[in-house]
C-alpha positions as CSV (number, residue, x, y, z in Angstrom):
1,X,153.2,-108.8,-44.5
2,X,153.9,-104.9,-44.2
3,X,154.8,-103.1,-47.1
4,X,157.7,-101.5,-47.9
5,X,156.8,-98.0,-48.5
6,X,153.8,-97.3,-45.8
7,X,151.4,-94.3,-46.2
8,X,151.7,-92.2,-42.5
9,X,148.0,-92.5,-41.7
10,X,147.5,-88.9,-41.4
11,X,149.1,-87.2,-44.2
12,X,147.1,-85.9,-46.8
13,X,148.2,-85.5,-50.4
14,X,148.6,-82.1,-51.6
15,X,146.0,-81.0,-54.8
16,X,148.0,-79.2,-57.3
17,X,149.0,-75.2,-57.6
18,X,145.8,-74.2,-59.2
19,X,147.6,-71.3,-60.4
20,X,151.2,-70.6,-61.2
21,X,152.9,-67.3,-60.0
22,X,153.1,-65.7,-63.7
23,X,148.9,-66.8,-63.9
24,X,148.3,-65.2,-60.9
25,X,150.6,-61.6,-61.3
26,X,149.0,-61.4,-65.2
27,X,145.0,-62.1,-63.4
28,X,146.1,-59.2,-60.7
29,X,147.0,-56.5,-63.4
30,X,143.5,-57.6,-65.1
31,X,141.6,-57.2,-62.2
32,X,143.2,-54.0,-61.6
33,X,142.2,-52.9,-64.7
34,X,138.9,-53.6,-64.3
35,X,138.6,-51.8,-61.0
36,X,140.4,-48.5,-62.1
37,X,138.2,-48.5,-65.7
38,X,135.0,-49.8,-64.0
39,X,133.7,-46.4,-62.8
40,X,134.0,-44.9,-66.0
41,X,132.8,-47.3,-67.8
42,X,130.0,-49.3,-65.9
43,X,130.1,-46.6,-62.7
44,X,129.3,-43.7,-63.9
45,X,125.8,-44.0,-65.0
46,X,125.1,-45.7,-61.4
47,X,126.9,-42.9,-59.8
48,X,124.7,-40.4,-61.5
49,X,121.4,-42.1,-60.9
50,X,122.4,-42.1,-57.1
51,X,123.2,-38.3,-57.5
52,X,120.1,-38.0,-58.9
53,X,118.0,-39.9,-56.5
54,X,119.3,-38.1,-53.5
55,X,118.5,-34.6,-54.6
56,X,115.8,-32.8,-55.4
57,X,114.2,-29.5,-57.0
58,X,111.9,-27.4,-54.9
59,X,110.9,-23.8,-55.4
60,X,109.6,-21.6,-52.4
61,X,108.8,-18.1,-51.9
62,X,111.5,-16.4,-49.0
63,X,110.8,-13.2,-48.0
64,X,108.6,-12.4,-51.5
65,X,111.0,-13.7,-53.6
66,X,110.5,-17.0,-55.6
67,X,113.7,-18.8,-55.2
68,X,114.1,-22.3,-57.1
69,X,116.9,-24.9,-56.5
70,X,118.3,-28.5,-56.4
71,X,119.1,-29.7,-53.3
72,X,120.1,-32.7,-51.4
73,X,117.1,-34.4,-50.2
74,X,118.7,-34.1,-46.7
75,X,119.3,-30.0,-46.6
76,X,117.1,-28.6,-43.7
77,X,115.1,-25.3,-44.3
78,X,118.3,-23.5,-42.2
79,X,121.0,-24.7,-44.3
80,X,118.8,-24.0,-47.4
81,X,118.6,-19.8,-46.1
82,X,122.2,-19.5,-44.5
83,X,124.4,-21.7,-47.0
84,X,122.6,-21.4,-50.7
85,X,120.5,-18.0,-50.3
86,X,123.2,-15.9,-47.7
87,X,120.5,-15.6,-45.6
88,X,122.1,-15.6,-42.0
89,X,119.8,-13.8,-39.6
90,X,118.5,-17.5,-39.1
91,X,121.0,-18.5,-36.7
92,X,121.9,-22.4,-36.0
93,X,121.8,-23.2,-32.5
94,X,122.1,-26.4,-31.5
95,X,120.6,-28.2,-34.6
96,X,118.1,-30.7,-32.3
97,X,115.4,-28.0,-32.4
98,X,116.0,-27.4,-28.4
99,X,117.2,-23.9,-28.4
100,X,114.5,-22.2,-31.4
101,X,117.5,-19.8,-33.0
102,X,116.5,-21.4,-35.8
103,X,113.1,-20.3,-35.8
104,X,111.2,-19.3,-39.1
105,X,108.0,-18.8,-40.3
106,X,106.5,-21.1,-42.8
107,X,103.1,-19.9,-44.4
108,X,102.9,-18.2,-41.3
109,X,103.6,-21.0,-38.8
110,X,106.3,-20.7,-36.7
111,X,108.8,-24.0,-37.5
112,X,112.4,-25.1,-36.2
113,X,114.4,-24.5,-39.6
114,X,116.7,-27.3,-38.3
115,X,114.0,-30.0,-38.2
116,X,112.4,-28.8,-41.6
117,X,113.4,-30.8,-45.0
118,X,113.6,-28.1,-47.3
119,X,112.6,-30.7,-50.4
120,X,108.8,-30.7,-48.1
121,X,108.3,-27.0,-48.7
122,X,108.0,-26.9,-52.2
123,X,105.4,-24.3,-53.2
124,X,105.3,-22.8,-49.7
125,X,105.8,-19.4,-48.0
126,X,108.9,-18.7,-46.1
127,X,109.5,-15.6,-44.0
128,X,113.0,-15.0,-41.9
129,X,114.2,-12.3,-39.7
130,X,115.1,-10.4,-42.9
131,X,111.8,-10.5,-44.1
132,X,109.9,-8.8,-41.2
133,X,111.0,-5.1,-42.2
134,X,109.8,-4.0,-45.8
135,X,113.6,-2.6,-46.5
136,X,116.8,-1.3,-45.2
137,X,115.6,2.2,-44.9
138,X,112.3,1.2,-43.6
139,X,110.7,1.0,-40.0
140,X,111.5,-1.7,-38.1
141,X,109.0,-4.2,-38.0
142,X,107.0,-3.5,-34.5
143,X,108.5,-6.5,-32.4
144,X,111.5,-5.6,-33.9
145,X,111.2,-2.1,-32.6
146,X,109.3,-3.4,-29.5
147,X,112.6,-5.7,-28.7
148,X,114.5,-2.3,-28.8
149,X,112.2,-0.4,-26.9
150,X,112.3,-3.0,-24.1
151,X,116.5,-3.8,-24.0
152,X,115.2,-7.5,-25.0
153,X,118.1,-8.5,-25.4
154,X,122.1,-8.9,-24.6
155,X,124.6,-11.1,-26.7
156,X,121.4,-10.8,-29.7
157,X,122.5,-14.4,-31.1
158,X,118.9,-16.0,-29.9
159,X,116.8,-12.5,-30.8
160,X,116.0,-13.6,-34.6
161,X,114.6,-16.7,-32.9
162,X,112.5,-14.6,-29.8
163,X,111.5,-12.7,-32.5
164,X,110.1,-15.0,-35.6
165,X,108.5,-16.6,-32.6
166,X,106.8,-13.7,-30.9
167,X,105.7,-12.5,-34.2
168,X,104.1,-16.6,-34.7
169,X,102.7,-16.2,-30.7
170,X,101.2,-12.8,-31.8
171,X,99.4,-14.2,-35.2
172,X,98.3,-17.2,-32.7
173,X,96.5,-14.8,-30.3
174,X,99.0,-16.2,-27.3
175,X,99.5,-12.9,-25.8
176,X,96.3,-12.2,-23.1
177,X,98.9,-12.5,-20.1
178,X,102.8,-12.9,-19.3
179,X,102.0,-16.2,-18.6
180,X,100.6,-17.0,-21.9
181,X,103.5,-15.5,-23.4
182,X,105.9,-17.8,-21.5
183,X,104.3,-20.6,-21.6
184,X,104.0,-20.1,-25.6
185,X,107.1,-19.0,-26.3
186,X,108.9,-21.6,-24.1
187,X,110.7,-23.5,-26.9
188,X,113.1,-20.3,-27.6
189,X,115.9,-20.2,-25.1
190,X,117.8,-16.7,-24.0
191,X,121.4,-18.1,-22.7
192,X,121.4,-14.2,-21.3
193,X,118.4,-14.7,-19.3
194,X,116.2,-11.9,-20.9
195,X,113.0,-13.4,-20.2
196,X,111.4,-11.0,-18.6
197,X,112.3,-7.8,-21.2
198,X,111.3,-10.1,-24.3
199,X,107.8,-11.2,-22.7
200,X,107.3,-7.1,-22.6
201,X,108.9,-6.6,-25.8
202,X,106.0,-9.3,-27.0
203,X,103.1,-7.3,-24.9
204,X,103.9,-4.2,-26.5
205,X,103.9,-5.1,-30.1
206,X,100.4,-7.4,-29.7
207,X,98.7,-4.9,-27.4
C-alpha cells in the first residue's frame, strides 16, 4: 500500500544555514580587521626583508670618484649614471643594447650601460663621456677634438656613444684600416649617417 505522504524521488533535503546573517556581517568586520592591521603588524617585517633582498650596495669608481650606493638589484649601469649620479652624457637609446648610445667604459672595456647590472660592478672602474677630458677648462680629450676636427657628427645624440667606443677600438689596437674601424665599431649606430667622418675622426686620434 502507498503511503500517504511520498518523498518526490529527486528532492534532496536542505543541510541547515551554517551561518546566520548577524554571524556572517560580525566574521566580515573581523576579517576586515585583520586584513587592514595585518601589514602592520605581521607585514611589515616581510615587506622589509623583501626590500631588502631586492637591493643592494655597491661602490665603484666613475670618472675618479669613488661613489657608493644602494640600489635595486635590477638598476643597469645607465640608470645608475643618468638617474642617481646626474651623469647624462650617457645617452639611453633604445635600452636592448642595439644602438651603443649607451656606451661606457668599464675598467677600460667598452660595455652597453643598458645591459650592465650595476650591483656586478662593485669595486670596478667606470669611465663616461664626462670623464674623457681632465676638466671644463681643459683640452678636449683627442677623439673628442678629433670628432670636431672631422664634423663627425649632426644631431650629436649617438656621439657619446661613437666616442667611448672609438676611444675602447683605439685601446684595442682596431684602427690599422677604415675597414677595421667599421667592422669594430659596428655595434654604435649614427641615425644621421656620419659613418664615414667618425671612421676619420677615429684615424686621426689613433694615428
Amino acid at each position: 500500500m502507498a503511503s500517504e505522504n511520498p518523498q518526490p524521488p529527486d528532492s534532496v533535503e536542505e543541510p541547515p544555514t551554517a551561518l546566520s546573517r548577524r554571524t556572517f556581517i560580525a566574521a566580515s568586520a573581523v576579517s576586515g580587521a585583520a586584513a587592514v592591521a595585518g601589514p602592520s603588524l605581521l607585514g611589515a617585517e616581510t615587506a622589509a626583508a623583501a626590500t631588502d633582498a631586492s637591493s643592494s650596495r655597491v661602490s665603484l669608481t666613475v670618472n675618479g670618484t669613488r661613489r657608493t650606493v644602494t640600489v635595486d638589484n635590477r638598476t643597469s649601469l645607465l640608470d645608475l649614471l643618468r638617474e642617481h649620479f646626474g651623469l647624462t652624457g650617457t645617452k639611453k637609446g633604445c635600452d636592448a643594447g642595439a644602438c651603443g648610445a649607451c656606451t661606457v667604459l668599464v675598467d677600460d672595456r667598452r660595455v652597453n650601460g643598458c645591459l650592465t647590472l650595476a650591483v656586478r660592478l662593485d669595486g670596478a672602474q667606470v669611465t663616461t663621456i664626462e670623464g674623457l677630458a681632465p676638466g671644463d677648462d681643459g683640452p678636449l680629450h683627442p677623439l673628442q677634438q678629433a670628432f670636431v676636427d672631422q664634423d663627425a657628427f649632426q644631431c650629436g645624440y649617438c656621439t657619446p656613444g661613437q666616442i667611448m667606443s672609438g676611444v675602447g677600438c683605439i685601446k684595442e689596437g682596431h684602427t690599422g684600416s677604415p675597414e677595421e674601424i667599421r667592422e669594430w665599431m659596428s655595434g654604435n649606430i649614427c641615425r644621421c649617417g656620419c659613418y664615414v667622418k667618425i671612421v676619420k675622426a677615429i684615424q686621426q686620434a689613433g694615428s
